[in-house]
ROKOL-409324 format. One line per field, with one value per residue: residue number from 1; chain; y negated, x, z of N, C-alpha, C in turn. Coordinates in pm, 1 decimal. Each point is the difference from the previous one (the first is absolute). Example, Ala and Ser with C-alpha at 12.3 -4.5 7.8 and 13.67 -1.06 7.14 Angstrom:
// residues 2
seq: 1 / 2 $
mol: A / A $
n_y: 569.0 / -105.0 $
n_x: 1319.0 / -35.0 $
n_z: 780.0 / -72.0 $
ca_y: -119.0 / -119.0 $
ca_x: -89.0 / 82.0 $
ca_z: 0.0 / 6.0 $
c_y: -120.0 / -109.0 $
c_x: 90.0 / -77.0 $
c_z: 0.0 / 73.0 $
***
This chain:
// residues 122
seq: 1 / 2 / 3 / 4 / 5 / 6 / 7 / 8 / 9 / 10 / 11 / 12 / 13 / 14 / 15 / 16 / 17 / 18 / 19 / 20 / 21 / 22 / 23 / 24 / 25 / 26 / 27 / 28 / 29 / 30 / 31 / 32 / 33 / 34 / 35 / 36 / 37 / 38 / 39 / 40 / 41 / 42 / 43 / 44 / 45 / 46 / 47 / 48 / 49 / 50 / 51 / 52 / 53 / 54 / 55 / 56 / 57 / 58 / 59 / 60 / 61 / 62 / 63 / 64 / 65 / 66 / 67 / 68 / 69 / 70 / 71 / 72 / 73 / 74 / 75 / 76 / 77 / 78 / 79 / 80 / 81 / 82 / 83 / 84 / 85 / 86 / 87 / 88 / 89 / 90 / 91 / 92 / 93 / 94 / 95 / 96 / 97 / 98 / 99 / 100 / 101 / 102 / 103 / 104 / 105 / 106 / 107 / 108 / 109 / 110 / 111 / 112 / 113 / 114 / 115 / 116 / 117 / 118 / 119 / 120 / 121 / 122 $
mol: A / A / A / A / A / A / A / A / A / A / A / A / A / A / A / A / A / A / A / A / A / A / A / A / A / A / A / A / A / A / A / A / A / A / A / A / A / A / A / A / A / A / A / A / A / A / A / A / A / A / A / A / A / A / A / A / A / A / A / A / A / A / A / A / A / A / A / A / A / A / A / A / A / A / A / A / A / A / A / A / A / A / A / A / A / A / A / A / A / A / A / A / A / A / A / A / A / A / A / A / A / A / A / A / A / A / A / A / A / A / A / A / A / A / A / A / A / A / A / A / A / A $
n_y: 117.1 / -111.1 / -22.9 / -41.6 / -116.4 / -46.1 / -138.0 / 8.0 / -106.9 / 116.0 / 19.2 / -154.4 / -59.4 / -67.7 / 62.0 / -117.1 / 66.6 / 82.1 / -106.4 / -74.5 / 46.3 / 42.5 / -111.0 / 7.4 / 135.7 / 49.2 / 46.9 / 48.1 / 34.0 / 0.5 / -17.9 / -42.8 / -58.0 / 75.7 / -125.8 / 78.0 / -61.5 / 88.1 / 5.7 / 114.9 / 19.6 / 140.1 / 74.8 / -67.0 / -133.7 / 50.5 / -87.4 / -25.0 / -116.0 / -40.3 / -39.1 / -42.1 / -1.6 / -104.9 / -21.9 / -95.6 / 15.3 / 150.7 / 23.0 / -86.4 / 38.9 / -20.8 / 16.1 / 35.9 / -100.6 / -102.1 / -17.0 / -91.1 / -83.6 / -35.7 / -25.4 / -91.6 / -95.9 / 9.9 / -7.0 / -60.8 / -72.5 / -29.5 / -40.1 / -37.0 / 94.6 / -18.7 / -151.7 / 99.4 / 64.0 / -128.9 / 49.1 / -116.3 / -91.8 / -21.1 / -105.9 / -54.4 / -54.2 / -14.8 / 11.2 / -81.4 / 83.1 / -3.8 / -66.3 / 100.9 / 52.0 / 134.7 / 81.9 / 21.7 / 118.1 / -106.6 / -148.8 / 84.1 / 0.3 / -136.2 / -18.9 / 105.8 / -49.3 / -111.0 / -4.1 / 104.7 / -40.1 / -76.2 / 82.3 / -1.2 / -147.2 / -1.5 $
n_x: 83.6 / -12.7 / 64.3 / -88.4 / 116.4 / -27.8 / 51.2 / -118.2 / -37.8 / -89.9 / 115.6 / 23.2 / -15.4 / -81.6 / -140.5 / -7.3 / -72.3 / 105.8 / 74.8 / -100.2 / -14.9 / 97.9 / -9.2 / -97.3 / 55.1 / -32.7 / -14.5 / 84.3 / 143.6 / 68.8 / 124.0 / 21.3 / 116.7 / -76.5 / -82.8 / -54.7 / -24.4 / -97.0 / -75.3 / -104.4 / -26.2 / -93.9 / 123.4 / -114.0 / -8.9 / 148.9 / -19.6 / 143.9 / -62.0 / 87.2 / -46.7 / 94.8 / -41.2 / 88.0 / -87.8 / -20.2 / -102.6 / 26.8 / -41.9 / 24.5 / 110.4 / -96.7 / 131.7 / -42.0 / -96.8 / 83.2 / 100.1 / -84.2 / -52.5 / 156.7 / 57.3 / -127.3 / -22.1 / 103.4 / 20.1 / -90.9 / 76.6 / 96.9 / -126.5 / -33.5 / 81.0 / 55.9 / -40.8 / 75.9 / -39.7 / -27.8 / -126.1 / -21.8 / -50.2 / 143.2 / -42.4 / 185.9 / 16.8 / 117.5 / -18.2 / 44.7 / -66.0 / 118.8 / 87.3 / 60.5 / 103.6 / -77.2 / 65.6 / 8.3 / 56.7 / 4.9 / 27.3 / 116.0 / 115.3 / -43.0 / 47.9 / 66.1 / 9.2 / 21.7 / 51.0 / 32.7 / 40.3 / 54.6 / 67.8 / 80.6 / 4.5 / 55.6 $
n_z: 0.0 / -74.1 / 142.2 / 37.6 / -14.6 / -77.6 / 10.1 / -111.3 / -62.1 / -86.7 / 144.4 / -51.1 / 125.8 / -92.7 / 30.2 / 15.7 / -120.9 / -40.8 / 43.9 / -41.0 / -93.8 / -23.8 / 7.3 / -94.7 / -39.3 / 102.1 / -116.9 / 80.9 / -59.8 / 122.1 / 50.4 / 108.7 / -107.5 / -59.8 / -39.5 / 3.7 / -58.3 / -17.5 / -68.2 / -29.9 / -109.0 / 32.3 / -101.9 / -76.7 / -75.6 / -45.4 / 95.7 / -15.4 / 9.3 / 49.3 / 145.5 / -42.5 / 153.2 / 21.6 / 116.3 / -62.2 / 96.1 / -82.6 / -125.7 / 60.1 / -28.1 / -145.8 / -3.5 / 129.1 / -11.0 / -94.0 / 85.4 / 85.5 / -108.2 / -72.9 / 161.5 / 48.5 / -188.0 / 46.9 / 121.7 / -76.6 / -50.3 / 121.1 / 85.7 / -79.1 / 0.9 / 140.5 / -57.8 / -73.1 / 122.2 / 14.7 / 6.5 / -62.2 / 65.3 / 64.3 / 87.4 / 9.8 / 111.4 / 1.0 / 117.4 / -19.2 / 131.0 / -2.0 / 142.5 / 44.8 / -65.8 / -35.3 / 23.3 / -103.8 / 43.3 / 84.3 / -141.1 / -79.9 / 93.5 / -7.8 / -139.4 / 15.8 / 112.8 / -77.4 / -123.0 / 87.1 / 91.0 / -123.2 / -31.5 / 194.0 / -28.5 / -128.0 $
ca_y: -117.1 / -130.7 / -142.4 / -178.2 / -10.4 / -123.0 / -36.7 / -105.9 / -91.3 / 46.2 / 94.7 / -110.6 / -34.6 / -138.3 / -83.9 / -40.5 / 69.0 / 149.7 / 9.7 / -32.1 / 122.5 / 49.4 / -27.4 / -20.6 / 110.5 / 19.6 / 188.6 / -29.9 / 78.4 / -69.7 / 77.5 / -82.4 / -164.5 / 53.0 / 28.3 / 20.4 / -58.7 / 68.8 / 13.7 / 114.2 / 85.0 / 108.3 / -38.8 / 108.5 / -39.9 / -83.2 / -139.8 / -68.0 / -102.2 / -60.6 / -158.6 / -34.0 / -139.8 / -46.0 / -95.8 / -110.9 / -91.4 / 52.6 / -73.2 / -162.0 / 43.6 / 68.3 / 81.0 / 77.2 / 44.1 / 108.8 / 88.2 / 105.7 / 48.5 / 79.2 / 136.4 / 114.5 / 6.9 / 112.3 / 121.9 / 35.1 / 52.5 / 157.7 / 112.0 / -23.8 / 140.8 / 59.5 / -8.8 / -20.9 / 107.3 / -34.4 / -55.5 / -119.8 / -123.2 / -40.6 / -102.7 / -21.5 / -95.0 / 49.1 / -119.1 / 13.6 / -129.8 / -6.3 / -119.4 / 126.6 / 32.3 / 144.3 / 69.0 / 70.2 / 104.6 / -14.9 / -28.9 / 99.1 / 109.3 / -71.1 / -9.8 / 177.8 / 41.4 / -89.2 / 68.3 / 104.3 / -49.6 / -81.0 / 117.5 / 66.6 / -48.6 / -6.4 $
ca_x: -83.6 / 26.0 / -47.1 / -13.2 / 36.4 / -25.4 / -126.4 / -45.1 / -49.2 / -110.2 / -15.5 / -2.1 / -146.0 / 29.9 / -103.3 / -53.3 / -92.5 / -37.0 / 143.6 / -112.1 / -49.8 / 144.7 / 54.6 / -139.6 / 5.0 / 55.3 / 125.7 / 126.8 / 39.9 / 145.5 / 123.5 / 104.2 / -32.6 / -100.4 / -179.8 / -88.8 / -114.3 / -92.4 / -124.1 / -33.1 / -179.0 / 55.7 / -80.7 / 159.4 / 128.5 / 67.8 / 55.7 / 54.5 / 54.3 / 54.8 / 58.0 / 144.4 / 55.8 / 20.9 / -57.7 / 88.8 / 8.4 / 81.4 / 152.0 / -10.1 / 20.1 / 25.9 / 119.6 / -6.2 / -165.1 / -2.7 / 23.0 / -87.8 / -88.2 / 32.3 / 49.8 / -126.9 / -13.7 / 107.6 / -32.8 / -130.9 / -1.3 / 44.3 / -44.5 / -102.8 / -52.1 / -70.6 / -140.8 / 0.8 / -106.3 / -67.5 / -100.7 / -32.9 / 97.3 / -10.7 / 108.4 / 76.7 / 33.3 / 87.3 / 14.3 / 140.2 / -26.5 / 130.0 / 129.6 / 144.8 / 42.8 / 18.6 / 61.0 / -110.6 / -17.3 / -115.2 / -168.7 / -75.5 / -69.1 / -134.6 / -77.5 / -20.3 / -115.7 / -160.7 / -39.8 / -16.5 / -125.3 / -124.8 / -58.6 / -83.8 / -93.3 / -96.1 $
ca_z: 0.0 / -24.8 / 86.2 / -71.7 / 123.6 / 2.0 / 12.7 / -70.7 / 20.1 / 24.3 / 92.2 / 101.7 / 57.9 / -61.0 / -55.2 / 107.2 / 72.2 / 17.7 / 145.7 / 94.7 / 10.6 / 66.0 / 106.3 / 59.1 / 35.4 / 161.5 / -14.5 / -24.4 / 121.4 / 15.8 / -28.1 / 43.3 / -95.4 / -136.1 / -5.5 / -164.8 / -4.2 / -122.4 / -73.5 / -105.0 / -65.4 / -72.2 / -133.1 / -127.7 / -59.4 / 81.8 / -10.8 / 136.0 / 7.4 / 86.5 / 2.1 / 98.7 / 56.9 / 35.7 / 50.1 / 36.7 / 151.4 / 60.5 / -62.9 / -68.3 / -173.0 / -99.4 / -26.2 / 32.6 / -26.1 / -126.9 / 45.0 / 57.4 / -54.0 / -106.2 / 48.0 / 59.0 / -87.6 / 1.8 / 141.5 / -13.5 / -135.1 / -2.5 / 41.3 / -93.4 / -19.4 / 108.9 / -11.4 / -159.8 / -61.0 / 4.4 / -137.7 / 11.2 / -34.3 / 120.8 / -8.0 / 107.2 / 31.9 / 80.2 / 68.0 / 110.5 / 107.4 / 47.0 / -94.4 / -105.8 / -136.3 / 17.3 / -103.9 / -123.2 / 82.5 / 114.4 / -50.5 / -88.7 / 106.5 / 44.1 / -109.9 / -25.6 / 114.8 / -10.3 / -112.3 / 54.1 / 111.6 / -115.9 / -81.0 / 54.3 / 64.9 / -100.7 $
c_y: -124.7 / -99.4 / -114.5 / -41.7 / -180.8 / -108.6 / -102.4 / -110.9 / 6.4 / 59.7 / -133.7 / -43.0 / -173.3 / -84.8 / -64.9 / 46.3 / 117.2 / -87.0 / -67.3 / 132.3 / 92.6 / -93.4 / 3.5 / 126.8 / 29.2 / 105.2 / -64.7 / 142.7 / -52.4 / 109.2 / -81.7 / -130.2 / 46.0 / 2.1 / 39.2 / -21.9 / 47.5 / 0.0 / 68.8 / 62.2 / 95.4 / -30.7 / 143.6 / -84.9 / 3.2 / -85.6 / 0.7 / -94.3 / -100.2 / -115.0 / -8.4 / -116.5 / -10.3 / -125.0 / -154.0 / -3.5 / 128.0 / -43.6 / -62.5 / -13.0 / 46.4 / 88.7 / 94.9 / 100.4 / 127.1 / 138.1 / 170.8 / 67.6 / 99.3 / 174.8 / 63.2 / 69.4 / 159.1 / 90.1 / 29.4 / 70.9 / 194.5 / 88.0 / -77.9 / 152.8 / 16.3 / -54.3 / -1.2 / 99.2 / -78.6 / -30.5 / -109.2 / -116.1 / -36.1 / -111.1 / 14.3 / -104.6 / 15.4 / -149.2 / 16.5 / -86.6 / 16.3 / -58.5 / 30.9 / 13.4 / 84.9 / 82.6 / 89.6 / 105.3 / -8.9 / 26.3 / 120.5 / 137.3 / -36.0 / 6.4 / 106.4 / 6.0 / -81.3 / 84.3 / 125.7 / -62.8 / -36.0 / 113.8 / 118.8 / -74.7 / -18.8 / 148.2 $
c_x: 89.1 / -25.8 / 16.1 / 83.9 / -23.7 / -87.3 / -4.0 / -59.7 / -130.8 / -45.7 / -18.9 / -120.0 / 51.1 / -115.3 / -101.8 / -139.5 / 36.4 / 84.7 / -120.2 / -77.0 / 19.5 / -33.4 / -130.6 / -51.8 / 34.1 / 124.7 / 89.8 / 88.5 / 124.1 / 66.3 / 123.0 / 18.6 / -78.9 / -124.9 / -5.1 / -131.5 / -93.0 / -79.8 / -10.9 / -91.9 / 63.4 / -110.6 / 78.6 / 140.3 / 87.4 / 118.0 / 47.1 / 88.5 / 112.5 / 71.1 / 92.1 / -0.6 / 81.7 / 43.8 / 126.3 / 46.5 / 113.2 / 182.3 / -9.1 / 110.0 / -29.8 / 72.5 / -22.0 / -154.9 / 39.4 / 87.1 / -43.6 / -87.9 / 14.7 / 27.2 / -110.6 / -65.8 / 62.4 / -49.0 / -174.1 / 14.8 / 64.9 / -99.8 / -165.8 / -93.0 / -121.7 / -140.2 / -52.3 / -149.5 / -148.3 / -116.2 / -46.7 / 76.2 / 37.9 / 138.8 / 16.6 / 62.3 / 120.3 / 81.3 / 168.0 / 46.4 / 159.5 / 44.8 / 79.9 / -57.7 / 17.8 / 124.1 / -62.3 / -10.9 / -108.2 / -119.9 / -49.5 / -81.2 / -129.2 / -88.3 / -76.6 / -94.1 / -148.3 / -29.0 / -74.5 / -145.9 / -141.4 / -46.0 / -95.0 / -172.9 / -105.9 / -76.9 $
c_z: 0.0 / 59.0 / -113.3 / 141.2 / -41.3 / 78.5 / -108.9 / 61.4 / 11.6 / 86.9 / 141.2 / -15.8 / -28.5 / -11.4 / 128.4 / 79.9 / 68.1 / 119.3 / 90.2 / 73.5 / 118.2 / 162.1 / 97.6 / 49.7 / 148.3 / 13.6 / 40.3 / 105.3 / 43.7 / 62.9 / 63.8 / -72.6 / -49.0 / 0.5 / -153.1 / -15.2 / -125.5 / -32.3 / -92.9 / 9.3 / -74.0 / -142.7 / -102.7 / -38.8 / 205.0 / -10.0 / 169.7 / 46.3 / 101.3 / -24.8 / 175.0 / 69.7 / 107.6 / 87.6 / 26.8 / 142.4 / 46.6 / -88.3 / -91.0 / -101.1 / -60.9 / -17.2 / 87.3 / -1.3 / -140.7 / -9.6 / 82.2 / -75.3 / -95.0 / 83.9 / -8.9 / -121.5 / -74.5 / 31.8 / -56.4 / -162.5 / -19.2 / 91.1 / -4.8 / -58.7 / 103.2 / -8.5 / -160.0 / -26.0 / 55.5 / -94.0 / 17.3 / -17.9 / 137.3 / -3.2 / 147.1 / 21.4 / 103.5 / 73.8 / 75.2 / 104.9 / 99.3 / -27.1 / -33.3 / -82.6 / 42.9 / -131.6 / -77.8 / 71.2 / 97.5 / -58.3 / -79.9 / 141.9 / 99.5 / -119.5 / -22.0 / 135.3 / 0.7 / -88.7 / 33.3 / 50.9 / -51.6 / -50.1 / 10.6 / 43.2 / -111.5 / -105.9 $
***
């Protein structure tokens, strides 16, 4: 079998309704820095969407916000499998509430346990 290990652009959550959406939803599961935040309807097409934040009031550089984002972006793109058998459309919202700078190791071995957790919850 052939992992898709990508993430396209068709795989980001970009459109102001569906991130309203999203936020207007109560789901959410956390994980030490990690809220995920979701919304999903089981359907036939599937679609799974995510959106990355990183809150200013915790790091107030840029340089480092994009940073974080690209590790966690990573760490989701390589175990993206674990909620790949989902039917429907479901968007994520992955929040990063710490003022460290975690090392990719931390975030991919927290990434792999929400992921888990979400999966089990949906």
């Amino acid at each position: 079998m052939i992992m898709d290990n990508k993430l396209p652009k068709s795989e980001r959550l970009n459109s102001t309704n569906d991130i309203s959406k999203l936020f207007k939803s109560k789901n959410h599961v956390s994980y030490e820095e990690f809220t995920i935040l979701f919304d999903h309807q089981k359907g036939i097409n599937q679609s799974v969407k995510i959106l990355i934040s990183v809150p200013k009031k915790n790091h107030s550089r840029a340089v480092t916000r994009n940073k974080i984002k690209r590790l966690i972006r990573e760490a989701y793109r390589r175990n993206k499998h674990i909620i790949s058998k989902f039917h429907g459309y479901l968007y994520l919202g992955i929040c990063y509430n710490s003022q460290e700078i975690l090392h990719f190791s931390e975030i991919e071995a927290k990434i792999k346990v929400i992921l888990q957790r979400l999966n089990d919850k949906i």
